[in-house]
Backbone as a printed PyTorch tensor [residue, N CA C, xyz], in Angstrom:
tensor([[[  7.0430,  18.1680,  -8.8420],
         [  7.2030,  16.9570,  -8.0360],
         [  6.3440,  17.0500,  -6.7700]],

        [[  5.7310,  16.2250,  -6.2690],
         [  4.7060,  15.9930,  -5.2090],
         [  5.8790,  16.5510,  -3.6470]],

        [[  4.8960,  17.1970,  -3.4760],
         [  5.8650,  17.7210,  -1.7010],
         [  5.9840,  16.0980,  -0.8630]],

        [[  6.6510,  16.0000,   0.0560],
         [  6.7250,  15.0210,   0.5620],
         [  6.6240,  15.3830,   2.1840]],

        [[  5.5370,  14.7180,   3.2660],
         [  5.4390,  15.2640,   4.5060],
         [  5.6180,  14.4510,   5.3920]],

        [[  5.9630,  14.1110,   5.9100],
         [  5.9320,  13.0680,   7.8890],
         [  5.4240,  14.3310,   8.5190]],

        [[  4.1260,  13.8090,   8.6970],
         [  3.0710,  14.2610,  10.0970],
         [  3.1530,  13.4720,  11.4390]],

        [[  3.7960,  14.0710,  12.4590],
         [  4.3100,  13.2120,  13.8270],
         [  3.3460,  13.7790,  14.3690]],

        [[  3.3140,  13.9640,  15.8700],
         [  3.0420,  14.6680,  16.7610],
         [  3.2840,  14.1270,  18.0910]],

        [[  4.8150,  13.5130,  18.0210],
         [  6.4030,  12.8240,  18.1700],
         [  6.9110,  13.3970,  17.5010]],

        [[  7.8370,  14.0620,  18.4690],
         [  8.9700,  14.7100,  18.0220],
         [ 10.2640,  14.0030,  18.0690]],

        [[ 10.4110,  12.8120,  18.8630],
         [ 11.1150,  11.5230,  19.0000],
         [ 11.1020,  10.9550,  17.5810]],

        [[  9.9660,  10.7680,  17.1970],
         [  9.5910,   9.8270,  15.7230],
         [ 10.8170,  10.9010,  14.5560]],

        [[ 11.4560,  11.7750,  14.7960],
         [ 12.3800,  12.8220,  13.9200],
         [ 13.5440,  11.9710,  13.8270]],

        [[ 13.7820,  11.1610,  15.4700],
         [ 14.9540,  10.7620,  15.4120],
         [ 15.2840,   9.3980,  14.9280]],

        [[ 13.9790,   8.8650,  14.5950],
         [ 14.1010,   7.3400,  14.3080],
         [ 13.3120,   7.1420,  13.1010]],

        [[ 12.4920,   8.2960,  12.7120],
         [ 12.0160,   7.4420,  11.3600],
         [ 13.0960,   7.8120,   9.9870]],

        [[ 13.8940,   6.9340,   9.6180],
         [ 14.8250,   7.2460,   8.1850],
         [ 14.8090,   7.7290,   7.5680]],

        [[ 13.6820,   8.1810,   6.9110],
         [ 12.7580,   9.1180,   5.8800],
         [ 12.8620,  10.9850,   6.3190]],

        [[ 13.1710,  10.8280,   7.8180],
         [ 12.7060,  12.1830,   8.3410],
         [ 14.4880,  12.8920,   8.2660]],

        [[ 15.1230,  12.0370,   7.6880],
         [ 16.2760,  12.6400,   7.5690],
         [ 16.6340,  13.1620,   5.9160]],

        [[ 15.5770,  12.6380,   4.9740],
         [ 15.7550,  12.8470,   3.9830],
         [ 15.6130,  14.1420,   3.1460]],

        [[ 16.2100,  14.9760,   2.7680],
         [ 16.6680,  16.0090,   2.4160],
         [ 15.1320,  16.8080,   1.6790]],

        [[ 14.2070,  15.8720,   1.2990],
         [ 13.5200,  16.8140,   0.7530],
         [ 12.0640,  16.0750,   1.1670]],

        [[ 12.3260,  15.8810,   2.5120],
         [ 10.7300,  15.3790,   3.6650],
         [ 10.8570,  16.5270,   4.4860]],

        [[  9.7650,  16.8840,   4.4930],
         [  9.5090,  18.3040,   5.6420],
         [  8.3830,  17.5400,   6.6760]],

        [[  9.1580,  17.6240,   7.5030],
         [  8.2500,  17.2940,   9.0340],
         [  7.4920,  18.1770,   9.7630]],

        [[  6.3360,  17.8690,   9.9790],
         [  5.1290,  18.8980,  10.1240],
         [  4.8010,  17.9990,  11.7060]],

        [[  4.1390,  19.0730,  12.4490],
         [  3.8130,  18.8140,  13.7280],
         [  2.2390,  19.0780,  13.7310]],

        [[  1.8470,  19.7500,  13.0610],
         [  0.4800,  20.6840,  13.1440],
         [ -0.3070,  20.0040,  11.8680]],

        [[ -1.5580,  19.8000,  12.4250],
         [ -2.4960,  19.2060,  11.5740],
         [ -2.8820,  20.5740,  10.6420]],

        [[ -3.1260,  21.3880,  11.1630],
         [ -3.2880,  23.0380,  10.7520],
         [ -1.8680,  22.8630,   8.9290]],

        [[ -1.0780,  22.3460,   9.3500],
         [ -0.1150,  22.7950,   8.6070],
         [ -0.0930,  21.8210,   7.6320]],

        [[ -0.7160,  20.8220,   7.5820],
         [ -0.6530,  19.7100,   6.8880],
         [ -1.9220,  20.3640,   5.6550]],

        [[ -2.7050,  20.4960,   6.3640],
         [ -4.1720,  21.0890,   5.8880],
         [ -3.3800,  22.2430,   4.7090]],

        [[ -2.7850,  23.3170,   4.9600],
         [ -2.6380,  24.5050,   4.4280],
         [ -2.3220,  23.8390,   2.8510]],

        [[ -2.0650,  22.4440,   2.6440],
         [ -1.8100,  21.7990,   1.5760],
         [ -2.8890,  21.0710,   0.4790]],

        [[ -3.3790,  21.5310,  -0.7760],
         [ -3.9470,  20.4460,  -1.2640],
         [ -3.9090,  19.2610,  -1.3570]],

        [[ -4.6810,  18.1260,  -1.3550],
         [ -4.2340,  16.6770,  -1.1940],
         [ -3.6380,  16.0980,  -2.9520]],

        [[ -3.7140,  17.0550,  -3.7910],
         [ -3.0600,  16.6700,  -4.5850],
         [ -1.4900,  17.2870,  -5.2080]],

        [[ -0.8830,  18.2170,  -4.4290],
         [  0.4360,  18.3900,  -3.8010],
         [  0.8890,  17.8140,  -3.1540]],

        [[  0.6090,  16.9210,  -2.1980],
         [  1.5680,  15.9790,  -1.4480],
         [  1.0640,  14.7120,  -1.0170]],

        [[  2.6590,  14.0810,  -0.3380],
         [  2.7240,  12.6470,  -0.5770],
         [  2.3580,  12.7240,   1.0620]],

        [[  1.5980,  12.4270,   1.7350],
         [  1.2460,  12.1000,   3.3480],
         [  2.6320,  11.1840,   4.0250]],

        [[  3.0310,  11.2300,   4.6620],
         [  3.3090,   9.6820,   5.7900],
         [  2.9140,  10.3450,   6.9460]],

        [[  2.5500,   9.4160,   7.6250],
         [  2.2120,   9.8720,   8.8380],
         [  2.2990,   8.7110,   9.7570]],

        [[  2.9300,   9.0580,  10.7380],
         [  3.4740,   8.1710,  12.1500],
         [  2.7900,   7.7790,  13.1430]],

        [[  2.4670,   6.9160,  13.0890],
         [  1.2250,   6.4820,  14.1960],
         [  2.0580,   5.9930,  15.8420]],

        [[  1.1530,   6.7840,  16.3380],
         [  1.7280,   6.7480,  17.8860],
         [  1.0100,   7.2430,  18.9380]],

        [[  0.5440,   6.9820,  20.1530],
         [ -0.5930,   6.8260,  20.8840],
         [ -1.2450,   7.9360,  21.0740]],

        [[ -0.4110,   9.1730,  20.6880],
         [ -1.2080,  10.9300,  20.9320],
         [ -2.1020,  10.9270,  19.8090]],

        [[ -1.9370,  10.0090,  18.7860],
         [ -2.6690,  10.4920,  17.6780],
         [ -3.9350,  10.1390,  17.7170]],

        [[ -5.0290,  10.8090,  17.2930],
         [ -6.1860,  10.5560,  17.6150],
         [ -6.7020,   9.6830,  15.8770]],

        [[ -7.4410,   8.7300,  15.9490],
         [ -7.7790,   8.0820,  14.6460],
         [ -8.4660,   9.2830,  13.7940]],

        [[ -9.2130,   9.7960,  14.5120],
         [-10.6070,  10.6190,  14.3210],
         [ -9.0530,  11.7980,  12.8390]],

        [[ -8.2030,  12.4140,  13.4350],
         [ -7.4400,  13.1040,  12.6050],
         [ -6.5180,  12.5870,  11.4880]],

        [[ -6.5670,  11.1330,  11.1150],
         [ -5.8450,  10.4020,   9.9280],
         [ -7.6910,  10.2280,   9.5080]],

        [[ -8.7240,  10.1900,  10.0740],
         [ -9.6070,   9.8380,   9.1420],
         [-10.3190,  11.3130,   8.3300]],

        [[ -9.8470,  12.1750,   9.1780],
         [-10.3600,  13.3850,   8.4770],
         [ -9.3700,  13.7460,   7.3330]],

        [[ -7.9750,  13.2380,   7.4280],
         [ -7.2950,  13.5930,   6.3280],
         [ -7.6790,  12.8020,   4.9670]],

        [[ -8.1540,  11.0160,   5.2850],
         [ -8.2510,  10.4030,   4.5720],
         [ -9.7650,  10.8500,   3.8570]],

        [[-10.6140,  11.3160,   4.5160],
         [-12.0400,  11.9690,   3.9720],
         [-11.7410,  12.7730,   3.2040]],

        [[-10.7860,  13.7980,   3.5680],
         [-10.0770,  14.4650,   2.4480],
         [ -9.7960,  14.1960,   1.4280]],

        [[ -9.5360,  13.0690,   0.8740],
         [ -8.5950,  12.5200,  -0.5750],
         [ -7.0610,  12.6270,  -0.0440]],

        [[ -6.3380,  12.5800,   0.9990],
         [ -5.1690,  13.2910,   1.1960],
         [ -4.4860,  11.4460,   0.9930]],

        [[ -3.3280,  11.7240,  -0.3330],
         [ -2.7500,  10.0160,  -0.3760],
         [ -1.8450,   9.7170,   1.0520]],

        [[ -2.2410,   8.3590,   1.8710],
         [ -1.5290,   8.6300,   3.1140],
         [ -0.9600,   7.0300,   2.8850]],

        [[  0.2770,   6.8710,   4.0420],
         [  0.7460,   5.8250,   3.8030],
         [  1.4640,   5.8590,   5.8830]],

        [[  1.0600,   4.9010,   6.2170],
         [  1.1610,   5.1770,   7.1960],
         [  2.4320,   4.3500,   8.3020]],

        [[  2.9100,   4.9060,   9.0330],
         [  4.5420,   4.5090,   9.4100],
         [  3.7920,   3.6900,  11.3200]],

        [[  4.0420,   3.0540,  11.1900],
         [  3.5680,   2.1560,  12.7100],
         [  4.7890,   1.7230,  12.9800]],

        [[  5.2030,   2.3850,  14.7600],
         [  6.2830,   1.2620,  15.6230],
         [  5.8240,  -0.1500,  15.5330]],

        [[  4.3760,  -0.4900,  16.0400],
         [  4.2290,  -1.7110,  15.7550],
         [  3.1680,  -1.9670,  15.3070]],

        [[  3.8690,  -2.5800,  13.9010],
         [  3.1030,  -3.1950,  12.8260],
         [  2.3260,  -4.1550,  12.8750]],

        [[  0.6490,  -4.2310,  12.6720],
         [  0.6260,  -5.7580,  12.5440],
         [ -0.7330,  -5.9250,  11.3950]],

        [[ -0.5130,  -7.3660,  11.1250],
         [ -1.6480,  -6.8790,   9.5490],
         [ -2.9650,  -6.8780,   9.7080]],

        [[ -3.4840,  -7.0740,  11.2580],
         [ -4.8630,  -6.5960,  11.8710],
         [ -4.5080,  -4.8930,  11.5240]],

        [[ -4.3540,  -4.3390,  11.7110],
         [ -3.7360,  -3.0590,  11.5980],
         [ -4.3980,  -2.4610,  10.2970]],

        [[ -3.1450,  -2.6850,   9.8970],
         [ -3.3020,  -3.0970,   8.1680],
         [ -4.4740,  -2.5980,   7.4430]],

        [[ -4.7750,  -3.8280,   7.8490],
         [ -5.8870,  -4.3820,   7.0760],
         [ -7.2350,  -3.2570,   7.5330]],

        [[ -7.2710,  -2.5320,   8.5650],
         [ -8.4240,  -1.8630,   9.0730],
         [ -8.2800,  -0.7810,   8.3320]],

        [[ -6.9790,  -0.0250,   8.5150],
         [ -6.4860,   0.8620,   7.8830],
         [ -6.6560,   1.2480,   6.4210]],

        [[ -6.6060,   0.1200,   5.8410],
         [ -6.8320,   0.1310,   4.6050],
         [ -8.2540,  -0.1380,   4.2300]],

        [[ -8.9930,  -1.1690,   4.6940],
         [-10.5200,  -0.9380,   4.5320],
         [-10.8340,   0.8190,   5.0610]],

        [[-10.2090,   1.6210,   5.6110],
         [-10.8100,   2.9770,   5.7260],
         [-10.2910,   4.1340,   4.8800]],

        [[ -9.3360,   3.6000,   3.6460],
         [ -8.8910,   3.9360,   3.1120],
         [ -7.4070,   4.7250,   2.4590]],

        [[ -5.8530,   4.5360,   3.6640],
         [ -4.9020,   4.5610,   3.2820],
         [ -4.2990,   4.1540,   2.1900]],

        [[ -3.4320,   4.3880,   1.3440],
         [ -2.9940,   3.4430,   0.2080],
         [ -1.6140,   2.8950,   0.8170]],

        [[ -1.0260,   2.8500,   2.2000],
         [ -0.0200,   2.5110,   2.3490],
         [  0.5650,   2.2080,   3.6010]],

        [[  0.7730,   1.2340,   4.0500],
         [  1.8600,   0.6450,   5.4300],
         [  2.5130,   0.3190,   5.9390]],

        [[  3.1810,   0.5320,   6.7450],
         [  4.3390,  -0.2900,   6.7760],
         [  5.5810,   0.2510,   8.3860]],

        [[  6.3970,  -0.1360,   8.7140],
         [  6.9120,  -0.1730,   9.3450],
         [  7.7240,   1.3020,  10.0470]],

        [[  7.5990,   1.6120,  10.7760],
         [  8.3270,   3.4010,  11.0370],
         [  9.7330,   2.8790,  10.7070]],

        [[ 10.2980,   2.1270,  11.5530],
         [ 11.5070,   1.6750,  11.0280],
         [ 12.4270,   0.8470,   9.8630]],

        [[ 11.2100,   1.1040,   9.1680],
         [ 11.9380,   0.3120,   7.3420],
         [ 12.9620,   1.8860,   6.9040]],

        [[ 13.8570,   0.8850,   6.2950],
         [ 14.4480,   1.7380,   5.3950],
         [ 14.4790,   2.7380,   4.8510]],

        [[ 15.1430,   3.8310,   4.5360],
         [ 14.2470,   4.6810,   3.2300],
         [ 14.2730,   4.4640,   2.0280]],

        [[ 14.8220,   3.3170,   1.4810],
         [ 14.6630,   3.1390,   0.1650],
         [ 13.5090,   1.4870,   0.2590]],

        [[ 13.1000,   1.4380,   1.5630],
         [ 11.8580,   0.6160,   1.6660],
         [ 10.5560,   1.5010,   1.5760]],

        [[ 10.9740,   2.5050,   2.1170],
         [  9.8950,   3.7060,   2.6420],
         [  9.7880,   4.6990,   0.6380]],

        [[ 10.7500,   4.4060,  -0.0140],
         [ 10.7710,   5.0660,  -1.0490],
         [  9.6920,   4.0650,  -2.1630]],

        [[ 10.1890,   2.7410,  -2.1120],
         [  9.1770,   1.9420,  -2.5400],
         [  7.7490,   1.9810,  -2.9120]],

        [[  7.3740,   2.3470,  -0.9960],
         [  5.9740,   2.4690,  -0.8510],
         [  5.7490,   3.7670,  -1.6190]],

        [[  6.4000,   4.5350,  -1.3240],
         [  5.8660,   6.4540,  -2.1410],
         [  5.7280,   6.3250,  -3.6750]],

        [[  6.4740,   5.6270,  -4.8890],
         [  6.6510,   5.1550,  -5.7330],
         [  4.9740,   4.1580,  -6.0260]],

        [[  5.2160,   3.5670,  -5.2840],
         [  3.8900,   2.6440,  -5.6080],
         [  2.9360,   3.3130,  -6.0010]],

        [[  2.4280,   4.3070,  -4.7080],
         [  1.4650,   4.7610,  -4.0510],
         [  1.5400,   5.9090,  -5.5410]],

        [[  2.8060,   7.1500,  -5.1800],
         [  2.4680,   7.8930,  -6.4530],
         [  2.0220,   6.9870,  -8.0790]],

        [[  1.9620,   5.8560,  -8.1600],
         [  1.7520,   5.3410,  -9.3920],
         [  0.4590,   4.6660,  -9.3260]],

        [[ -0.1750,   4.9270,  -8.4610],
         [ -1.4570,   4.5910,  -8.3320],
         [ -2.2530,   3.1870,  -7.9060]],

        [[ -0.8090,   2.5710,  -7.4990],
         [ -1.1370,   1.7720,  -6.6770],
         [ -1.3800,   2.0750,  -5.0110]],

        [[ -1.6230,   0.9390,  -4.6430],
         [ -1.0920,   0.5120,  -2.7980],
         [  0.0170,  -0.1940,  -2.3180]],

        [[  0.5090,   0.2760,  -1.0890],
         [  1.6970,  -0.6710,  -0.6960],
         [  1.5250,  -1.6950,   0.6190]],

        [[  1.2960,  -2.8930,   0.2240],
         [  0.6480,  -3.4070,   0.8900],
         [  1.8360,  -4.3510,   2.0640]],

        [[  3.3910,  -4.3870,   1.4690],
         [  4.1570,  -5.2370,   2.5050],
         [  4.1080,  -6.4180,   1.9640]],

        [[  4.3610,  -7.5980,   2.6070],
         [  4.6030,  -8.6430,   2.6150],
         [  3.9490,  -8.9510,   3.9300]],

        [[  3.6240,  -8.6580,   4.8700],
         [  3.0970,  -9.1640,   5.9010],
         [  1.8870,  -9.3340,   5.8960]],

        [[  1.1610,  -8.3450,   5.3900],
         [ -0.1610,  -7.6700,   5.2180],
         [ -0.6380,  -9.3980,   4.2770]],

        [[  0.1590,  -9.5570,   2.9660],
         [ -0.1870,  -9.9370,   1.9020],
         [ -0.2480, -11.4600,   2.3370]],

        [[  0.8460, -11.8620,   3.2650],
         [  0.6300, -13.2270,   3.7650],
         [ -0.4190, -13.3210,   4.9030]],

        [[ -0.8270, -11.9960,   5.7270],
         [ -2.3960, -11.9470,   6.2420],
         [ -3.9120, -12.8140,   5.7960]],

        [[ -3.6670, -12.4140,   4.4490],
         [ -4.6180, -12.1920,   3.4260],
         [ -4.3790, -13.9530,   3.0860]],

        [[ -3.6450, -13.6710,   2.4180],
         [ -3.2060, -15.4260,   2.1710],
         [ -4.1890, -16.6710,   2.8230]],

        [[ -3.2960, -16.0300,   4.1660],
         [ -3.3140, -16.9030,   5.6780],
         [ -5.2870, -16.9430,   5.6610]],

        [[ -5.6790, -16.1440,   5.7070],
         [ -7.0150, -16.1600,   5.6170],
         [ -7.5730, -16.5700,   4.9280]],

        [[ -6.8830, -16.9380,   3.6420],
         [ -7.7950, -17.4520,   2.0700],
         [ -7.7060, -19.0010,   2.5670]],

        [[ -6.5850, -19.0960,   3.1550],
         [ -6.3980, -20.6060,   2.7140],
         [ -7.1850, -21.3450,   4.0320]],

        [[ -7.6740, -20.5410,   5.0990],
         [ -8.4170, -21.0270,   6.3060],
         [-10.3120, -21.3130,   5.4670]],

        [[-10.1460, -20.4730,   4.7480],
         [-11.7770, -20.6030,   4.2290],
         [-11.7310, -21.9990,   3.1430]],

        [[-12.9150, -22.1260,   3.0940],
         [-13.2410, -23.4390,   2.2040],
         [-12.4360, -22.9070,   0.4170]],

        [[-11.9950, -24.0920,  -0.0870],
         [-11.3180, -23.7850,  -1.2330],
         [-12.0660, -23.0640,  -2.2450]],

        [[-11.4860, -22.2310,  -2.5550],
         [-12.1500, -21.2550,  -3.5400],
         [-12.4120, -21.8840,  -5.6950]],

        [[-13.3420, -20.9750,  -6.2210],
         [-12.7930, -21.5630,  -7.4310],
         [-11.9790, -20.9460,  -8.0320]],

        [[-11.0740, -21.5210,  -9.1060],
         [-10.2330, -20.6570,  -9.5650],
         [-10.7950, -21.0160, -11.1400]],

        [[-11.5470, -20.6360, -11.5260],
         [-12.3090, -20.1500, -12.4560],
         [-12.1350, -18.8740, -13.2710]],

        [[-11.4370, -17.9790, -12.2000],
         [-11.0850, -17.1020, -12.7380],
         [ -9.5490, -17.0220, -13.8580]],

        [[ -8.8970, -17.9460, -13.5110],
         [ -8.0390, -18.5720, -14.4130],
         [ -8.5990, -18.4320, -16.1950]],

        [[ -9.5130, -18.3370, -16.5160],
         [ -9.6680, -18.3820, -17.6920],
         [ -9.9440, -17.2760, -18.2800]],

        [[ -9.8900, -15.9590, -17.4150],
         [ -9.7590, -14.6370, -17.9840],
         [ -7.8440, -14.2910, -18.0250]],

        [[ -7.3280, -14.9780, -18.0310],
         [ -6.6410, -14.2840, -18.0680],
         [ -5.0660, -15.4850, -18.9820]],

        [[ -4.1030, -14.6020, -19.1470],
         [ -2.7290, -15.2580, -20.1720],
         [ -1.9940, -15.7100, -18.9390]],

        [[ -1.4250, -16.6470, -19.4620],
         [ -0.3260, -17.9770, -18.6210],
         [  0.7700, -16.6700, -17.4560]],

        [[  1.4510, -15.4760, -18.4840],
         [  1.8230, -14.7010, -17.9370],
         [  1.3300, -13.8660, -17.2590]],

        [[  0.1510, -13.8380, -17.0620],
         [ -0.8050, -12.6650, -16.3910],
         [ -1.1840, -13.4450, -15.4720]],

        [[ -1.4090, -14.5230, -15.2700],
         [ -1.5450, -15.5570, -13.7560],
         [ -0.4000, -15.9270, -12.9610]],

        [[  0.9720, -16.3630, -13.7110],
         [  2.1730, -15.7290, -13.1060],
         [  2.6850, -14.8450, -12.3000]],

        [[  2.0550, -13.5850, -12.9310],
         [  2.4040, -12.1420, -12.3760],
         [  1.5070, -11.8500, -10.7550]],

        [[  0.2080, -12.7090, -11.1380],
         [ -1.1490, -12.3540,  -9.7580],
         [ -0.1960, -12.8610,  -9.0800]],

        [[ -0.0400, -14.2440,  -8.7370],
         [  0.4790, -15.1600,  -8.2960],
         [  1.5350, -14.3330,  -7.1480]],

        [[  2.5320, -14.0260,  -8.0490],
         [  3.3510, -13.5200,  -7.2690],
         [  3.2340, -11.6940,  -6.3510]],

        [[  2.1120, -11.1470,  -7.1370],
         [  1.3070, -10.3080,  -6.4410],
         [  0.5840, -10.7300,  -4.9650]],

        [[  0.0640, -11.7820,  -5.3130],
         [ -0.2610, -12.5450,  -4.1730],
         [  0.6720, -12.9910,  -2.8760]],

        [[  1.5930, -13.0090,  -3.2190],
         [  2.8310, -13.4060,  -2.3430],
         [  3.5500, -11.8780,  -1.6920]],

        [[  3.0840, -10.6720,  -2.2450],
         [  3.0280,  -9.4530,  -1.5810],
         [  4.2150,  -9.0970,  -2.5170]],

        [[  4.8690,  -9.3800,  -3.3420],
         [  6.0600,  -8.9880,  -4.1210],
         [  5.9380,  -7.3550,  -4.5340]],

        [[  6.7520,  -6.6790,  -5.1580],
         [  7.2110,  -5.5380,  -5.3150],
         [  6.8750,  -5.5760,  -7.0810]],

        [[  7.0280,  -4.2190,  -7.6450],
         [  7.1530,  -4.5560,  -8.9010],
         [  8.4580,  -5.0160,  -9.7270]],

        [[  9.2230,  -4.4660,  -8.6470],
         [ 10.3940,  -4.8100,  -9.1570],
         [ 11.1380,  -6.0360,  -8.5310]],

        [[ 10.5820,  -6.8360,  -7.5250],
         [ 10.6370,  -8.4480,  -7.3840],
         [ 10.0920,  -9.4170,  -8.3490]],

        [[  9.1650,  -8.3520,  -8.7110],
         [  7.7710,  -9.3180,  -9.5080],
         [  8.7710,  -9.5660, -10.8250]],

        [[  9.4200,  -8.7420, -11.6040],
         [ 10.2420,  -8.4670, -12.6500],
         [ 11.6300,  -9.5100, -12.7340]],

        [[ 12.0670,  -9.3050, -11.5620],
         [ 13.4270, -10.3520, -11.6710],
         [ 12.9070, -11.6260, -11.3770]],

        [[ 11.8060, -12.0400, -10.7600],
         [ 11.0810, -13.4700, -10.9420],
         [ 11.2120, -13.4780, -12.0610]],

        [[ 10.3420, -12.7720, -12.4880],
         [  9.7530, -13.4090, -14.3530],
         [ 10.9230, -13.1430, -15.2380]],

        [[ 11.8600, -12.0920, -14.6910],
         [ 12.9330, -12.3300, -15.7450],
         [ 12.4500, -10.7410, -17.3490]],

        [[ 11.6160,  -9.9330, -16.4820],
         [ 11.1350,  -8.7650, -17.6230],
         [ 11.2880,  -7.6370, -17.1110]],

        [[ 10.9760,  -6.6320, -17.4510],
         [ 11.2000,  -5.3130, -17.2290],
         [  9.8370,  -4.7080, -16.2240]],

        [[  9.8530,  -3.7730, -15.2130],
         [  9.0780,  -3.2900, -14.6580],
         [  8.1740,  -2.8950, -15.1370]],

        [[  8.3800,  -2.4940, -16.4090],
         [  7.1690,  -1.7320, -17.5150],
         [  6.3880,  -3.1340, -17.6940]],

        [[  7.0570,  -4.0900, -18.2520],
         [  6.1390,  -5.0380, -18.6050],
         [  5.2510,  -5.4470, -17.3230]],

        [[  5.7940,  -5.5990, -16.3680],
         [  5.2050,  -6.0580, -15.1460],
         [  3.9690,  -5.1130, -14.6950]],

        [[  4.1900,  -3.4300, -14.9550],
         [  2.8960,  -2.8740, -14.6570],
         [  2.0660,  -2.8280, -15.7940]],

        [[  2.1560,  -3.4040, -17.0640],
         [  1.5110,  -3.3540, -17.9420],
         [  0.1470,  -4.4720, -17.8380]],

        [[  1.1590,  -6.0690, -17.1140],
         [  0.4530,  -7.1920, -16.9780],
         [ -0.9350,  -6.6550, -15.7450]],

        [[  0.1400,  -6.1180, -14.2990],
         [ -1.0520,  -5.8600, -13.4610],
         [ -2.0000,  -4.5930, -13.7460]],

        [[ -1.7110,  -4.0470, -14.9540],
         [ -2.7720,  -2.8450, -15.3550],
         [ -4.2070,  -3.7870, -15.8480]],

        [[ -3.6870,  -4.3200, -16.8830],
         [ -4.5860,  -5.7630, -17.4100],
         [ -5.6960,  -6.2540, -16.7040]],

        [[ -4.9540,  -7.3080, -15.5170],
         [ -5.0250,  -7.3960, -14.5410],
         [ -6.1020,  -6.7350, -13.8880]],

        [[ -6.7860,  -5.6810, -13.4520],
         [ -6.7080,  -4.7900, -12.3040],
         [ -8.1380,  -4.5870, -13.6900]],

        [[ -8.0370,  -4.0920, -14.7400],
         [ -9.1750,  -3.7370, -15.9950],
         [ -9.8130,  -5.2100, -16.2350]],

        [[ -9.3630,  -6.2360, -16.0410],
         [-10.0590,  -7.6020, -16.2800],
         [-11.0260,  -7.9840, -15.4030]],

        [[-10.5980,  -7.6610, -14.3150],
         [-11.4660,  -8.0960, -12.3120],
         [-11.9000,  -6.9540, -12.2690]],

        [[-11.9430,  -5.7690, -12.9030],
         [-12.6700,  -4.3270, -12.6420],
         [-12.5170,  -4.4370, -11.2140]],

        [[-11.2610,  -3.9930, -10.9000],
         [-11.2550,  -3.4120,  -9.4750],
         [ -9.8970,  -2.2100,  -9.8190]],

        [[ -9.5400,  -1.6230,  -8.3090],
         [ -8.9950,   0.2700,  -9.1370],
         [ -7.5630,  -0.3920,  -7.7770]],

        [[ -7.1130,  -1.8930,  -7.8720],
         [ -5.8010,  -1.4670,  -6.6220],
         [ -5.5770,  -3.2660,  -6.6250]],

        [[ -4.0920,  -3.4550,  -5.8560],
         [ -3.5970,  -4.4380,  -5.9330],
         [ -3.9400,  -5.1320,  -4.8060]],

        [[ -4.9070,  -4.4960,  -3.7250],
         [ -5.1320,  -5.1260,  -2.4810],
         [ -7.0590,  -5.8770,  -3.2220]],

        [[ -7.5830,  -5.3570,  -3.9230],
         [ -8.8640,  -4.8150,  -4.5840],
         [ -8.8600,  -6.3650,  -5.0620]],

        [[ -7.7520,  -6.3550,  -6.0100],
         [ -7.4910,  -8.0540,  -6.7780],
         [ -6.9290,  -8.7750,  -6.0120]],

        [[ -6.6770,  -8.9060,  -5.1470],
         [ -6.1830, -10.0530,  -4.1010],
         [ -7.5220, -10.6830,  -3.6150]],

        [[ -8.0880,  -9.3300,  -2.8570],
         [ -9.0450,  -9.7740,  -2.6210],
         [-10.3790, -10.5470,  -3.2490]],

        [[-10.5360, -10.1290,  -4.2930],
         [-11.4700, -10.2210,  -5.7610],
         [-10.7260, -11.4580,  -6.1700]],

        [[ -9.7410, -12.1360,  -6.1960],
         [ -9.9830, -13.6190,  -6.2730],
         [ -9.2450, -14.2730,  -4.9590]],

        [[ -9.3400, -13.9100,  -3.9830],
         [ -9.8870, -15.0160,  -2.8200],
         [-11.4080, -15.0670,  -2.6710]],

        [[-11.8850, -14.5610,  -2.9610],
         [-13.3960, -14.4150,  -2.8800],
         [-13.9590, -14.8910,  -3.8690]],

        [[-13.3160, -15.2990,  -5.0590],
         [-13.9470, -15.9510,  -6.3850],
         [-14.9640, -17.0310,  -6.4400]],

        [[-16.1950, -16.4990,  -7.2580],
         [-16.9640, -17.3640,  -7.1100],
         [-17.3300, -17.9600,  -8.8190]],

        [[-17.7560, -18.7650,  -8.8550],
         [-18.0640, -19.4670, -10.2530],
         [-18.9290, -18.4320, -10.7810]],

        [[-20.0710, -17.4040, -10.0680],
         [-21.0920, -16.9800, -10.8700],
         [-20.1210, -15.6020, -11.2890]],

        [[-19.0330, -15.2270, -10.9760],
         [-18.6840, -14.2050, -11.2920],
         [-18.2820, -13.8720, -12.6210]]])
């Protein structure tokens, strides 16, 4: 099973992030100690908070190290930078841990966890630009435009599932499809890849 880490450097962030109480998250202070780890042994979170220098989440992320990153305050400018530099994950220091379990789940399955905030970001931006074509509609099944759809709306896999009324399997089967149809490798990848849709594509 993948180690699981919260990298602070806040020792405060022990007492408030949910996750850091969880029986089998080891909280690391030392970048040194994070390192002593292959990036394919463990699951990153890491707590963003003003000591932290960018320069040391980007050397982890140069690494291959999967990171998902915990912000007091969230916002999908944030986000969104974060993830153009390559995190697979964001979200709130103070979500849940079975919100915070979500994202690890995703992320170990080879997706990204992109929120709901992030995803109505994105939205919010599509729908400010001139109307797009949706052309791309014709690669794909009635149920497999369903499923974007509500991908688009930032849903979960397992929101996406009790919408449609199917099983989670089916649901990552559709966005596997999905994801091999638009040749892109992530769920932020196809969001983007049809707001951007163009007829010659």
């Amino acid at each position: 099973m993948t180690h699981l880490l919260l990298y602070t450097t806040d020792e405060n962030i022990v007492n408030n992030a949910s996750i850091a109480a969880s029986r089998d998250c080891e909280v690391v202070f030392d970048l040194e100690e994070v390192l002593s780890y292959l990036p394919t042994e463990v699951m990153l979170l890491v707590a963003l908070n003003e000591r932290m220098q960018q320069a040391q989440i980007e050397s982890l992320i140069e690494k291959e190290y999967p990171i998902i990153l915990l912000s007091n305050l969230p916002t999908s400018e944030e986000a969104l930078a974060w993830f153009a530099l390559g995190v697979k994950g964001y979200l709130n220091l103070y979500a849940n841990e079975e919100r915070i379990r979500q994202a690890i789940d995703a992320v170990q399955s080879g997706s990204i966890w992109l929120g709901q905030s992030v995803m109505q970001a994105l939205i919010t931006q599509a729908t400010s630009q001139p109307k797009r074509s949706e052309s791309w509609k014709k690669q794909v099944t009635e149920r497999e435009e369903e499923t974007l759809k509500l991908v688009m709306l930032g849903l979960s896999n397992m929101e996406i599932a009790e919408s449609m009324h199917i099983s989670e399997r089916t649901v990552k089967a559709h966005i596997s499809h999905l994801l091999e149809k638009f040749s892109v490798k992530d769920r932020l990848a196809l969001v983007l890849c049809i707001q951007n849709w163009q007829d010659e594509n």
